[in-house]
C-alpha positions in Angstrom: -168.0 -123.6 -155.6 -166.8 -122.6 -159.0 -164.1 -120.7 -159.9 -164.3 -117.8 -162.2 -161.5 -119.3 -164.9 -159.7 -115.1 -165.1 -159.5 -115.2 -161.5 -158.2 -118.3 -160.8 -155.6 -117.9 -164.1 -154.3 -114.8 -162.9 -153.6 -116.2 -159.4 -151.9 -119.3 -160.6 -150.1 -117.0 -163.0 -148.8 -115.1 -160.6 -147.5 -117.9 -157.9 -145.6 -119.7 -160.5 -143.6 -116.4 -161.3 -142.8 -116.6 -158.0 -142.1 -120.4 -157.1 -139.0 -120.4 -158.5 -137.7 -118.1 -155.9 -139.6 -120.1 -153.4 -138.2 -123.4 -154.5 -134.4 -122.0 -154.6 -135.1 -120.5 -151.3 -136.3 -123.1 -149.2 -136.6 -127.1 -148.4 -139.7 -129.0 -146.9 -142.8 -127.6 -147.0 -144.1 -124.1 -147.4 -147.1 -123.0 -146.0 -149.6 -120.6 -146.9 -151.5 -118.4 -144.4 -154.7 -117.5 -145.8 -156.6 -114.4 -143.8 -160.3 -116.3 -143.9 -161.8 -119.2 -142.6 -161.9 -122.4 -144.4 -164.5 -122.3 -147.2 -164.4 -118.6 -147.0 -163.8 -116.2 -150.1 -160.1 -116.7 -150.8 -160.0 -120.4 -149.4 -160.4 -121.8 -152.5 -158.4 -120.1 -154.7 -155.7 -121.4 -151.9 -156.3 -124.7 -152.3 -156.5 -125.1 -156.2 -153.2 -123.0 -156.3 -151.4 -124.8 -153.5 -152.1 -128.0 -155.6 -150.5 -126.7 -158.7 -147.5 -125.8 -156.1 -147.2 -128.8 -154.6 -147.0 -130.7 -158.4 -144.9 -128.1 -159.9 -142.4 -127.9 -156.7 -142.5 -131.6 -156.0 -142.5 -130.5 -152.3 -145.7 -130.1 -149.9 -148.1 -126.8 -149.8 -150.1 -126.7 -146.7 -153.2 -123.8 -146.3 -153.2 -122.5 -142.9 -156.3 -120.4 -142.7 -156.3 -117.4 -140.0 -159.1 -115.6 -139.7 -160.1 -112.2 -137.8 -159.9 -108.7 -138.1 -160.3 -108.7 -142.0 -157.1 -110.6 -142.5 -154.7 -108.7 -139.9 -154.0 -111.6 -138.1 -152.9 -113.6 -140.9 -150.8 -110.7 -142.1 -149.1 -110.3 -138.1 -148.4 -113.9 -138.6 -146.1 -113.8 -141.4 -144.4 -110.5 -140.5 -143.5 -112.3 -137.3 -141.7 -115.0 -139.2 -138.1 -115.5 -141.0 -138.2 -114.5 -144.2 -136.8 -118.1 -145.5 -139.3 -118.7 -148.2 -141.4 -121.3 -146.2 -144.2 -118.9 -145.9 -146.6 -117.4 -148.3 -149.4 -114.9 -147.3 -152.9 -115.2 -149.6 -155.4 -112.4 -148.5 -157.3 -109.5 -150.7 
């Protein structure tokens, strides 16, 4: 599947204004809860900007995908959770 090059800029653009708050924030890996199944719309934006995480932040970026109710689940997952900066949320 490729990638429109805007899309995918604007997303990477976006996480790495925030990874340095991520990175001061946290130690060990940070997941990222995506609200589709793998292979689904989002999914791979997920995984080609986890990559660029995981090199830039030196530490591990895992893609947990959670699909249902049009991302809602994903969304319950991370408001249930500390906010420690080990957790990112991907959906549209």
């Amino acid at each position: 599947m490729r990638v429109p090059q805007v899309a995918y800029r604007a997303l990477l653009g976006a996480v790495m204004l925030l990874a340095p708050g991520v990175a001061t924030a946290q130690t060990g890996t940070i997941r990222v809860v995506v609200g589709t199944s793998p292979g689904g719309a989002i999914d791979p934006y997920a995984r080609m900007i986890a990559d660029k995480m995981q090199k830039f932040l030196g530490q591990p970026v895992i893609i947990e995908n959670k699909p249902g109710a049009s991302g809602s689940l994903a969304a319950q997952s991370i408001a249930d959770q500390p906010a420690d900066g080990n957790i990112l949320w991907l959906g549209t």
